[in-house]
N, C-alpha and C positions, 0 to 999 in steps of 0.2 A: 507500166506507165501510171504513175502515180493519179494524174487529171483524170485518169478515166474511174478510177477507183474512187476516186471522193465524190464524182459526179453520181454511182451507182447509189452509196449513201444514202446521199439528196433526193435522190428519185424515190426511192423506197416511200418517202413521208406524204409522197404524193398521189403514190400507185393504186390502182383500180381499187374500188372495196372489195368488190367479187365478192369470195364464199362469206362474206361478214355482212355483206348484205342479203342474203339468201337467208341468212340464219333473222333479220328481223323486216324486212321489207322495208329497209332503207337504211342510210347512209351512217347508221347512228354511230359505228367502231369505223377506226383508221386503219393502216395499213400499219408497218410496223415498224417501229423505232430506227432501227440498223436492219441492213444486209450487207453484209462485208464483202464486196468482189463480186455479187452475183448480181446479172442482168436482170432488169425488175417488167419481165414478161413472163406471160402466160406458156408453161412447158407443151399444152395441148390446147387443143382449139377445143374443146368439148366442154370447157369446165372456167368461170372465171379466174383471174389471177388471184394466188394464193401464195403467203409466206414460203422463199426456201427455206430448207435447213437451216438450222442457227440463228433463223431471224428472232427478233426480240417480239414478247406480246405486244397484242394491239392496244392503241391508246384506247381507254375507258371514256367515256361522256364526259365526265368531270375533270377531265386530264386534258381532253381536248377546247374546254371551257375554258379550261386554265392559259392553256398553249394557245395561242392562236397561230402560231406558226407551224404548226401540225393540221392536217385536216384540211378542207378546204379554203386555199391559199388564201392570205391575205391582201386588204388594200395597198397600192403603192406605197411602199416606205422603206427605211435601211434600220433593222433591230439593233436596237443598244448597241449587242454585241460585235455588230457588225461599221457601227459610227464609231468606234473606238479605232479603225485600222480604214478607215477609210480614204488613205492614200496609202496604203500597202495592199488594197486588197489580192486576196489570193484565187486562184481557178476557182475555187473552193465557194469564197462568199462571192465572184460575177453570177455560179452557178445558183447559190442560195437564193440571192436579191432576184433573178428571173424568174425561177421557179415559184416566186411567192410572190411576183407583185403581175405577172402575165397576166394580162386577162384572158387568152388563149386556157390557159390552166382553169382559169374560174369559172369559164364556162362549159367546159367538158367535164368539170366537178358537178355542174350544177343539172347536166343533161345528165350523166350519172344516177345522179338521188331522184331526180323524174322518172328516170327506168324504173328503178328500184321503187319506186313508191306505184307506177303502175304494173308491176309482175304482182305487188300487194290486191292493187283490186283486181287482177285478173283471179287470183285463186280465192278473192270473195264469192265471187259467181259459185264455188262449192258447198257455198254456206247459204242455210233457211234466210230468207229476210223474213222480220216479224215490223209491224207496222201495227199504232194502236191509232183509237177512231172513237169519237164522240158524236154522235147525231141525236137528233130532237128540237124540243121546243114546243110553243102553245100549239094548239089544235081547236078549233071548234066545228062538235058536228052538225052534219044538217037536215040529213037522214034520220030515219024513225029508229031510235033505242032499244031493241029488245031486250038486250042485258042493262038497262037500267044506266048505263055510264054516264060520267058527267057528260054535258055537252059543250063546254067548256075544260079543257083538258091539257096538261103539261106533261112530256114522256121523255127522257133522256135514254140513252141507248150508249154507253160507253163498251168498246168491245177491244179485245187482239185479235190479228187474222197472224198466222203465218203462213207461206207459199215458200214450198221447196222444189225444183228440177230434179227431176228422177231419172230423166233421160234426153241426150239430145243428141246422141250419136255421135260423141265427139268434137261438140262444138266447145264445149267449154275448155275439154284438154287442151285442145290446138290450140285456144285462147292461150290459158296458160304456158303454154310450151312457147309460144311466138312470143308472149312478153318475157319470158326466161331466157328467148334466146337475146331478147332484145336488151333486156339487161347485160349481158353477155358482150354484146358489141358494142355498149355503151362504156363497159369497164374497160377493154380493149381498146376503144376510142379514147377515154380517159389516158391510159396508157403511153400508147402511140403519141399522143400530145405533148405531152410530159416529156418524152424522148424528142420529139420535134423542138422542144424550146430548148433543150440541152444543145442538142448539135448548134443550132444555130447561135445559140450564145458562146459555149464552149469555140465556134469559127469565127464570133465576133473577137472574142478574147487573143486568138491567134492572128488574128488580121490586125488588133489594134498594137501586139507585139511587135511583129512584122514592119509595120508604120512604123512604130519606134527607135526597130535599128534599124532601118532605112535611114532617119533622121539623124539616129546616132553616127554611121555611117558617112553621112552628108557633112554631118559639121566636122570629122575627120580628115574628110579631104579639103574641108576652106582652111582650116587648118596647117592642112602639107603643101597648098598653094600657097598660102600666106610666108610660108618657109620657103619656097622656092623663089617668091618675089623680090624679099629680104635676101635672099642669097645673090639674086640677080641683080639687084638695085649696089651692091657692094661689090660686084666683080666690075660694074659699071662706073664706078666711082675709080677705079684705080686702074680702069684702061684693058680691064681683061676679057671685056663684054661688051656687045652693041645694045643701042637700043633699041633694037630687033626684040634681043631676047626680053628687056624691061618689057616691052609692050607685049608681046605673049605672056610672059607669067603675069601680067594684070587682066588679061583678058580671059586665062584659064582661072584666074580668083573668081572674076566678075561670073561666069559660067558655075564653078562652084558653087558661089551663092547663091544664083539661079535657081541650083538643082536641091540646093538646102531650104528652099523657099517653098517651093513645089513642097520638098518633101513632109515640111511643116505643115500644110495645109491638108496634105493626103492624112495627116495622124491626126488632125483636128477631126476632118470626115470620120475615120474609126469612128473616135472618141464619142462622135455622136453616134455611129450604130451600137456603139457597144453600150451607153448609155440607154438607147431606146430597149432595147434585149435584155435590160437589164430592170427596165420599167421606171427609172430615174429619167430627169430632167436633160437635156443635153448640156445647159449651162451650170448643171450641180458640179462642183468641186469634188472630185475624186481621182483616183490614180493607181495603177494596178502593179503591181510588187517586179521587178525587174526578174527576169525568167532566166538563168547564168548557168543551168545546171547541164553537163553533159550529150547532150542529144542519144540519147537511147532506141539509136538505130541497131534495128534486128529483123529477121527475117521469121515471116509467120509458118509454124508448123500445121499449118492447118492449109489444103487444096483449095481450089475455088470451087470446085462440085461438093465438097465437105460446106463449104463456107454457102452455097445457096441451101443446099438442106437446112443446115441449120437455121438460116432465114424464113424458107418455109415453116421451121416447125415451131420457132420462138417469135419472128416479127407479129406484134401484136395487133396492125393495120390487116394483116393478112387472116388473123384470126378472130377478127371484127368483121372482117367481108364474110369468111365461113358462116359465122353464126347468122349474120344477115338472110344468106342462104337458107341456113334451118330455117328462120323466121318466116320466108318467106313459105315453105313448104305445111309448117304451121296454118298458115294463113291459108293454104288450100283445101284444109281439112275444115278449117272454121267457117268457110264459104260454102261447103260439099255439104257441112250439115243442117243448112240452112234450107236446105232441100227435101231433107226428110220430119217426119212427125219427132214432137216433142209429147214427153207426159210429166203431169205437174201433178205435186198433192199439194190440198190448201187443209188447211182448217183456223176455225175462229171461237171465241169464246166472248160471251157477254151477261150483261143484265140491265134489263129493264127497271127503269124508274121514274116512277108517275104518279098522280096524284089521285088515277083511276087504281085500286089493289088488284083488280081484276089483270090488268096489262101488266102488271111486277113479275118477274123471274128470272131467271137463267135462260139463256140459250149458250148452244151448241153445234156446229157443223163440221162436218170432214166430207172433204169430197176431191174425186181425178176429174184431171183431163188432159183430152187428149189433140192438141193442134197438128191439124194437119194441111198444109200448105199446096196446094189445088192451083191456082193460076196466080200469075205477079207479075202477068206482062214477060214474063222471060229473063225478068231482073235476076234472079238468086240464077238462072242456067248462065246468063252474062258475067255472075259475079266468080263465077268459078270459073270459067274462061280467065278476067282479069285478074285471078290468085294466083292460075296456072302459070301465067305468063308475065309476070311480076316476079316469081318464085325464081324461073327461067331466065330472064333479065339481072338478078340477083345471083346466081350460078353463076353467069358467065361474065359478071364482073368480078365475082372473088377469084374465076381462071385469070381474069386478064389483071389483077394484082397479083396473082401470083410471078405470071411473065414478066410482069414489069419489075419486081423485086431482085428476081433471076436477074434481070439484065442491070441494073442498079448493083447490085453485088461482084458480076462481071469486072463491069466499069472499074467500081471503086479499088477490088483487089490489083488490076492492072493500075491504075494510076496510083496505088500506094506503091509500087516496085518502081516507076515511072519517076514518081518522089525521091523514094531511096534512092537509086542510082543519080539522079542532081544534085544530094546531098551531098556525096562521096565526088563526084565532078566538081563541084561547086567549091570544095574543101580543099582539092587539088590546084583548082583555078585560083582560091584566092594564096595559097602558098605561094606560087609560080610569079604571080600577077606584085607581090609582098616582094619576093629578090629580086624581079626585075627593078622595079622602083628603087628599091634600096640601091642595086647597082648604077640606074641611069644616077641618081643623087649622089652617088661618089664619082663618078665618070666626070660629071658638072664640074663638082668641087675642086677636084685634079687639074681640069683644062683640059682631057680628051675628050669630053663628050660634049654635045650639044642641049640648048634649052628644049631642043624640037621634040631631041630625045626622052627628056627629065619630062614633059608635057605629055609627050603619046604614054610614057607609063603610069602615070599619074592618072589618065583617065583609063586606063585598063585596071586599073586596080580598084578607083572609083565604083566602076562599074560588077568588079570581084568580088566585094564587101555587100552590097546592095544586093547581089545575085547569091551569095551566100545566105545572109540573113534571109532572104524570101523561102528561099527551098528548105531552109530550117522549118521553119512556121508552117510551109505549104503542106512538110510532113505529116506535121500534127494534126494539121483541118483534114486531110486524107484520111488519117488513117480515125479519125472521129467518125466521118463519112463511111469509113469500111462499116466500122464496129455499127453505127447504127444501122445499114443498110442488112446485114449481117441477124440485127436482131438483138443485139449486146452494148452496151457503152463502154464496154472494158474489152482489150487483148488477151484477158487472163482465161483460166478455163478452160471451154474446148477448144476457144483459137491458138491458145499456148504456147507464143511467141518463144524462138530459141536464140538468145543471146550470145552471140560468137564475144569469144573473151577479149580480144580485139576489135569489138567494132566499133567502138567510138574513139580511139585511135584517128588523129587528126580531120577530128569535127572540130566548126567552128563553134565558139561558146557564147 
């Protein structure tokens, strides 16, 4: 399926920075240009998202400078490239313009580079702070002189101290492990996002398709009433017809137009959600390329217990709860060692300057110590109670995203089969639903058959087109919904759809 594959694309330029953030404590490299076909999630829950195979290097700083449509999405707008076709747009640019104008995306870019710049000051805490210091100023003494000094006197005191942690039992680790993890489910959040405004645009797109041949549909059948009227209206003229029949085929016109009415208004509705998903205006002028290709219905080689595994081990929301979890387990080691002694080394350097020679020189210090933490009210024994149990709140919400995934994956592979088999009905129906009509309108024509007749098939068929075209389109939101739920935006890969040679073999187009 072609839409799912350009969507992967698209997502790539979006995706978690992960190990490129790890490498400078923040956001500064993109993710990477192309990934052709491959789902743009995290393989393992242990490790940010990182380039497949074949992916293209990461945009540089100065390339992202350049691009602004790389990196952290853009403000609402339609690029050059993309105002030039902007009433043919394709799957391709609905999916670009959301991706890059969502604010959903910009702000899980922007919680991103917040991780990532706090995993930075977490593993500062490993590094000496050095702090410099100036004290002094006049003096006058008041006391009796031995050493002769002025009693009027000026001393400045310019010094560096450094203070380094030598030990704290693991607090600092856990520090940095819980922002590493939190970077982690930050990237994976980013991720997930990404993938969330795909589907939902990618289902705007089909839903505003759908509305279309509905509507295409609709003026089809005013259309073959308007033919039936004019047939009527001339069998009535020359004595071969009542005006029974004139008055039903004006009355099945008038009901046509109805339903053509209706149906215009339902496609106006898309146009604005697909407009909104797409982060344009509802009244901007745009129109998206007529979809005529085949229906490439096929049956997925892949199980549904294959297909929740896989969920489990690629869906990116689920590998954001994980890490959550580590985080939280961090964070009980950083509370546990708030309980035990710390040892610090300091030392300072300086020199004295005065107007006394006697007070001029150098100093020096190095010195330990050793804090140790005696009573607090019970606050630091509390805090590790609430790390514990935070930690544990955080476990048993990534089990219960997991359940939920599982059963969302369920769901969706049953309603793509669900799909498929409407398609194939629906395809049959509107064949059936096509000679009947055809027959009742020669039946008319001849003088055997009745208006009543030419009328009930005329709305059976009405009804065939309308019910065809939906299951078309329903297919495609289905099986978007599998793949994301799945963990992938593409069929390709391990779901690895098997294409019977016959299966699009009278679908509608």
């Amino acid at each position: 399926m072609r839409h799912f594959e350009i969507s992967v694309g698209l997502v790539s330029r979006f995706a978690a920075c992960g190990a490129l953030v790890l490498a400078s404590a923040s956001c500064a490299s993109t993710p990477p240009r192309t990934v052709g076909g491959v789902a743009s999630v995290s393989p393992a829950a242990g490790r940010p998202w990182s380039p497949p195979a074949g992916a293209g290097a990461p945009f540089t700083p100065a390339e992202r400078a350049a691009s602004p449509r790389v990196g952290a999405p853009r403000e609402a707008s339609v690029p050059a490239d993309v105002a030039g076709r902007i009433q043919q747009l394709s799957l391709a640019d609905v999916v670009d313009l959301a991706l890059g104008n969502s604010p959903l995306t910009r702000t899980s870019w922007a919680q991103a580079r917040a991780a990532a710049a706090a995993y930075g000051s977490a593993n500062g805490r490993f590094l000496p702070t050095i702090t410099g210091d100036v004290a002094g100023g006049p003096a006058r003494a008041i006391s009796a002189n031995p050493a002769r000094l002025p009693s009027n006197r000026t001393t400045w005191v310019p010094s560096v101290a450094l203070q380094y942690l030598l030990l704290d039992f693991g607090g600092r680790g856990g520090a940095a492990r819980g922002a590493r993890e939190a970077l982690f489910a930050a990237d994976f959040a980013h991720n997930a996002t990404v993938q969330s405004v795909m589907l939902q645009t990618q289902q705007g797109y089909f839903a505003y398709q759908s509305a279309r041949g509905v509507l295409l549909a609709a003026l089809a059948t005013v259309q073959t009433a308007r033919e039936n009227l004019a047939a009527a209206d001339r069998r009535h003229e020359v004595g071969l017809a009542t005006i029974a029949d004139v008055l039903q085929a004006r009355t099945a016109l008038a009901q046509a137009e109805l339903a053509q009415q209706g149906a215009d208004g339902a496609l106006q509705g898309a146009r604005a959600t697909l407009a909104l998903a797409m982060g344009l205006e509802a009244n901007r002028p745009f129109e998206v390329a007529i979809d005529t290709t085949p229906l490439p219905l096929r049956e997925l080689g892949e199980s549904v217990d294959s297909l929740i595994a896989r969920a489990e081990r690629d869906r990116p929301d689920l590998a954001a709860a994980r890490a959550l979890a580590r985080q939280g387990e961090a964070q009980v080691q950083v509370a546990r060692s708030a309980t035990l002694p710390s040892l610090t080394m300091g030392s300072s350097a300086g020199r004295n300057f005065s107007n006394a020679p006697a007070l001029e020189g150098q100093t020096y210090a190095l010195s330990f110590g050793v804090q140790i933490p005696i009573f607090s009210g019970l606050a630091r024994q509390y805090d590790v109670v609430v790390a514990r149990e935070n930690a544990a709140a955080a476990l048993a919400r990534a089990e219960q995203a997991r359940l939920q995934a599982a059963a969302q994956v369920f769901t969706s592979y049953h309603a793509l089969r669900t799909a498929a088999q409407r398609v194939t009905t629906s395809a049959n129906l509107l064949a059936s639903a096509t000679q009947s009509e055809q027959v009742a309108r020669g039946r008319y024509a001849e003088g055997v058959g009745s208006m009543l007749d030419v009328l009930t098939a005329q709305g059976a068929l009405a009804d065939a087109r309308a019910q065809s075209v939906t299951a078309r389109w329903t297919w495609y939101s289905v099986l978007a919904q599998l793949a994301r739920d799945a963990g992938a935006l593409t069929p390709a890969g391990a779901m690895a759809p098997r294409v019977s040679p016959d299966s699009t073999a009278g679908l509608p187009r």
